[in-house]
N, C-alpha and C positions, 0 to 999 in steps of 0.2 A: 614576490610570492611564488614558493616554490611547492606546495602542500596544502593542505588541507585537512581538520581530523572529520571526517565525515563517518557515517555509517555504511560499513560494508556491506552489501547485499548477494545474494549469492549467484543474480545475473549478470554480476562486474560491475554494476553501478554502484552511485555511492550517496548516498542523502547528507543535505546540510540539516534536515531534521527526522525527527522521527515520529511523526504524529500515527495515531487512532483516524483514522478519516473514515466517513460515514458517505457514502457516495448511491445517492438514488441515481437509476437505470433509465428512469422516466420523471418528469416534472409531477407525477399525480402522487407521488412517492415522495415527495418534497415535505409534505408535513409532517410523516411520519421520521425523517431523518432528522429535522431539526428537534421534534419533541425526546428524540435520545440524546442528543447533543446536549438538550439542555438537562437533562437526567443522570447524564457520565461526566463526569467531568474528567478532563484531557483527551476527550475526543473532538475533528473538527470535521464540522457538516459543509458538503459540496453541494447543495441546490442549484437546479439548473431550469430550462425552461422547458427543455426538449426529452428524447425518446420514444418520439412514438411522431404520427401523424406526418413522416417523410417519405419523401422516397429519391430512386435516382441519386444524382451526387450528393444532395443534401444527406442522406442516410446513409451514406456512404464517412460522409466526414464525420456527421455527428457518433459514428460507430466507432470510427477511428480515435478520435477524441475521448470519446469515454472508455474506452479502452485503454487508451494511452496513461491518462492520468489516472486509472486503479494501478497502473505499477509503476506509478512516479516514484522516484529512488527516494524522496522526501516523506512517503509512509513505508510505514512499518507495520501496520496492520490494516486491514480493510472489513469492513461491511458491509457487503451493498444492497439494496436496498430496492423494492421493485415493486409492483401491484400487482402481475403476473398476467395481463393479458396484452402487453406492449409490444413493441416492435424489438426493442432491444431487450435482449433480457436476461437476468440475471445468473442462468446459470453460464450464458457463454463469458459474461465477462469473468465470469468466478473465474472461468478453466483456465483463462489466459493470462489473469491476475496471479493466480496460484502458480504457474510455470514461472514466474518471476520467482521465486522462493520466496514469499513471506505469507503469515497467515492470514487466510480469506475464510470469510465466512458471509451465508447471503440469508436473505429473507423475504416474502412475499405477502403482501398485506390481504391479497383473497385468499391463500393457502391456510395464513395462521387464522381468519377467522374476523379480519377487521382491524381495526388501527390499535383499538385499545392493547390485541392480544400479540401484535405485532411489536407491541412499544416494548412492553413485558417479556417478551422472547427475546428483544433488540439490548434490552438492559443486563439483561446475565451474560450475551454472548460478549457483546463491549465490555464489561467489567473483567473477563478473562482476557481478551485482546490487549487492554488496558496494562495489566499484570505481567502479558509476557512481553510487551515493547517496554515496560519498566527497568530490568536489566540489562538494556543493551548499553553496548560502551562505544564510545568513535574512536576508532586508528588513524593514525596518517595516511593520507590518502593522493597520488600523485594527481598533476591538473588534468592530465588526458581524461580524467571521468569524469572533467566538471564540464555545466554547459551553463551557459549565461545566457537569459534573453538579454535585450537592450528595447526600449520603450519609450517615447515622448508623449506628452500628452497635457494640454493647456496650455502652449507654448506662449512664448514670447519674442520679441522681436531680439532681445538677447540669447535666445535659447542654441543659435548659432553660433555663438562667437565668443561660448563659456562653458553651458554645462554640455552641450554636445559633443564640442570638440575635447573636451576632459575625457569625457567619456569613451571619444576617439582613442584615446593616446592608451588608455588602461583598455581596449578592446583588443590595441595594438600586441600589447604586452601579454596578456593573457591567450594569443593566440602564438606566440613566439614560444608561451610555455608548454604549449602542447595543448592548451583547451578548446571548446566549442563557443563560438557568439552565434550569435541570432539577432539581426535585424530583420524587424519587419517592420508593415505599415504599406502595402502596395501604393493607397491614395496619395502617398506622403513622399513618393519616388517620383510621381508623374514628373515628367521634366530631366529629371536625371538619366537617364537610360543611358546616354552615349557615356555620360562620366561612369557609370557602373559597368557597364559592357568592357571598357578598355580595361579593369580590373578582371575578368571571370579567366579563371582558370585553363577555360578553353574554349573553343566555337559553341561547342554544346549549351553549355551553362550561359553564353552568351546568347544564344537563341533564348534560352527560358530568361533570362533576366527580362529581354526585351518583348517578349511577349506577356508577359506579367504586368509589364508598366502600360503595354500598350490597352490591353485589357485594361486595366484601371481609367485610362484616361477616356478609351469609347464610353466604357459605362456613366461616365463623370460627365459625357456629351449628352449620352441619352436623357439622364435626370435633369441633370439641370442647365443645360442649351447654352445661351449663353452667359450664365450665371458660372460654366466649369471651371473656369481657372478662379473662382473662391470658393473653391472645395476646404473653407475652414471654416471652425467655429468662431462663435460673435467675438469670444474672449481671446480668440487668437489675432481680431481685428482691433481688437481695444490694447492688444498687446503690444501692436506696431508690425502686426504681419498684413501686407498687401492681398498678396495672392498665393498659390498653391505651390507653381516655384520658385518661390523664396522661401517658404515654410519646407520644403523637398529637400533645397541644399543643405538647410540645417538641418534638418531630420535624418539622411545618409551622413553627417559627420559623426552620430555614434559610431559608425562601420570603421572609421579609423582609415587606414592604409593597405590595407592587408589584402592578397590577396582571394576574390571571393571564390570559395572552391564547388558550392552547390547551392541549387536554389530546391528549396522542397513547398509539399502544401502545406495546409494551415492543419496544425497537429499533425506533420508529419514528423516523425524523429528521423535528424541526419544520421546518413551513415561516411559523411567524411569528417574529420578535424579541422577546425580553423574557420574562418568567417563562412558565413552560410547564410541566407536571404532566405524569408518565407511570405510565402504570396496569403498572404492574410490580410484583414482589410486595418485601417487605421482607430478606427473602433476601439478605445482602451479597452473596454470588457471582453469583447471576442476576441484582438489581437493577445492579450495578456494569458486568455485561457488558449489560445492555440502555441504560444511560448511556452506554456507550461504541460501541454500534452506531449509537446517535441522533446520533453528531460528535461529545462531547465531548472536548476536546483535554486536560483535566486536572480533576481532582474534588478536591473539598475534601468529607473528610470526618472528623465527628466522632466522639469517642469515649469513655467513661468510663471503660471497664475495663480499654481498652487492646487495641486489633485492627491488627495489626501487615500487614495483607497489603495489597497492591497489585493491581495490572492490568499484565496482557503488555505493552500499547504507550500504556497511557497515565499519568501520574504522579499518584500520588496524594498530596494533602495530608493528615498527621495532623491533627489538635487536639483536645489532651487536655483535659478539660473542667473538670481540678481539678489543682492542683498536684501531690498527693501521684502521680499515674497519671505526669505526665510528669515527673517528676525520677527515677522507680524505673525507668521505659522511655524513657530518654532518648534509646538507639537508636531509637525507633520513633517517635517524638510531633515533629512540627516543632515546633508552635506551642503556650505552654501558655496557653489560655484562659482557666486555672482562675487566673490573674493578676488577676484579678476577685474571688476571694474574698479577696485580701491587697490591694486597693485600686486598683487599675486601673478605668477605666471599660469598655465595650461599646465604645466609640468607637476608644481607644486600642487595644484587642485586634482589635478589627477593621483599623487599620491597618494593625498588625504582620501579620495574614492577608493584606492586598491586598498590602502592600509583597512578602510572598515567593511570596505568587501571581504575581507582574511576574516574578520572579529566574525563578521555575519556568518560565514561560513562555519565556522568552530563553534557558534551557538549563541553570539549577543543578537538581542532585540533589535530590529527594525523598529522606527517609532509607528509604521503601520499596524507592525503586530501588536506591539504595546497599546495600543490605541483598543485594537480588535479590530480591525477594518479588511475584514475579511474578505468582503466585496462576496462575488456569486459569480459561476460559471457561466460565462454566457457564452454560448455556441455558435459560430458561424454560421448566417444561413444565405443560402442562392435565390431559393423562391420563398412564396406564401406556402403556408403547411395547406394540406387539404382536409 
């Protein structure tokens, strides 16, 4: 894969799609965004749980994050959405949305008068927004504008030794074309630090990799003592995962080879090309929306058990790590990785991934999307809100 036809935006980025996205600034704004969503149709609603009640880093991230994804290259119009007496609020995101070049427009449910007269205002301005992302067309578009998260999640004790290291080899590849990956998962590195560090670009990045993990692993002391080294879920035990690092080593072989040039936070967007680490927690919801505040235009992630959910604007790739998972959720599994245990190579399963990562990008359905599994925004948090 040499291109992509995405949509061009006019701050260099490029979308694998082109949605209406309806984005509340706070959670108390949450019903009024879905009640438009479900009154326009081809617009997609981002509820979240937070914007208000933070402070300190936590406010700091959740700013960054909501920020980040109003000018996800993946929309093409925005309306965001607000109560008007929050922490975060709708006109600053407007202005920094808007610098993106595409149309923003915003709304306050104490300004219009109440929910009802806020729907009503929300309806006319979508139905224009709606109208002018309808003619857009996608160009060819080279890989240096693409960015890929990579994600695991319900793992399996094959999840190492199939669909991760698939996943490896097309991370490989796609960064040899000029593109961006994104691993994250900090919980899911514990362990690997020294294998990661010998890969980072320089001392520096080697510093943050290894403070990152080491962070994760106190916090993983603090909670659960000596319970830390099963920092996984029940289904990842019924899977044939042990402990933390063994789930670790398979979870860094999405990262492939390559090597790692930065490490950023959660919804930070890199500013280098090529493999890139983000300190974000293992969390599918929070890690999934902090990949997609960083640019990611579509995530390829893995699976053993079988996790069926998606992202509001951006498409996610299944791959099921064993046969038995995707022949039984066939709805849900693009790709079966687990082709590998009945005689396929890494090589070939990784083609079959690059080949419908191309389709996805040009505009075929995800069976997430297809589905509607839109999932929800969930935001990273450090502390309790007060």
């Amino acid at each position: 894969m040499k291109s992509f036809m995405g949509y061009a935006r006019s701050d260099g980025t490029a979308g694998a799609r082109n949605h209406v996205a309806i984005l509340p600034t706070v959670a108390c704004a949450n019903g009024v965004a879905m009640a438009l969503a479900r009154r326009v149709p081809g617009t997609v609603p981002m509820p979240h749980a937070h914007g208000c009640g933070r402070a300190g880093r936590d406010l700091e991230l959740h700013y960054r994050a909501i920020e980040n994804l109003a000018a996800h290259p993946n929309i093409g119009a925005l309306l965001l959405v607000g109560l008007g007496c929050e922490l975060i609020r709708t006109e600053f995101i407007a202005e920094s949305a808007a610098a993106s070049g595409r149309p923003v427009a915003r709304i306050d449910i104490q300004s219009e008068g109440g929910s009802r007269h806020a729907v009503a205002k929300g309806v006319e301005i979508l139905k224009d927004l709606v109208a002018v992302t309808d003619g857009a067309e996608r160009v060819e578009t080279s890989l240096d504008r693409l960015t890929v998260g990579l994600k695991c999640g319900g793992s399996d004790a094959f999840s190492g030794v199939t669909a991760n290291p698939a996943v490896g080899l097309v991370a490989d590849r796609l960064v040899e074309a000029g593109a961006t990956v994104i691993l994250t998962e900090n919980t899911e590195m514990i362990g690997t630090s020294h294998i990661l560090e010998r890969r980072a670009r320089d001392a520096e990045v080697a510093g943050r990799i290894n403070e990152m993990i080491c962070r994760a692993e106190t916090n993983a002391n603090e909670i659960l003592g000596p319970l830390a080294s099963m920092v996984i879920a029940p289904g990842n035990m019924d899977g044939g995962i042990s402990t933390i690092s063994e789930k670790s080593l398979g979870c860094i072989a999405k990262g492939g080879s390559a090597t790692i040039e930065q490490v950023v936070d959660c919804g930070e967007r890199p500013t280098s090309k090529g493999l890139v680490l983000m300190d974000a927690p293992g969390y599918d919801m929070e890690s999934m929306a902090g990949v997609a505040a960083a640019g990611a235009q579509v995530m390829l992630f893995t699976t053993g058990r079988g996790t069926p959910v998606g992202f509001p604007t951006v498409p996610v790739i299944k791959i099921a790590s064993n046969p038995a998972l995707y022949r039984s959720m066939l709805d849900d599994m693009d790709v079966n990785a687990g082709a590998v245990l009945e005689g396929a190579t890494l090589a070939q399963v990784a083609d079959t991934i690059e080949k419908l990562l191309h389709h996805v990008l040009d505009g075929e359905l995800t069976k997430a999307e297809r589905n509607e599994q839109e999932g929800i925004v969930c935001l990273y948090t450090t502390q309790p809100a007060f």
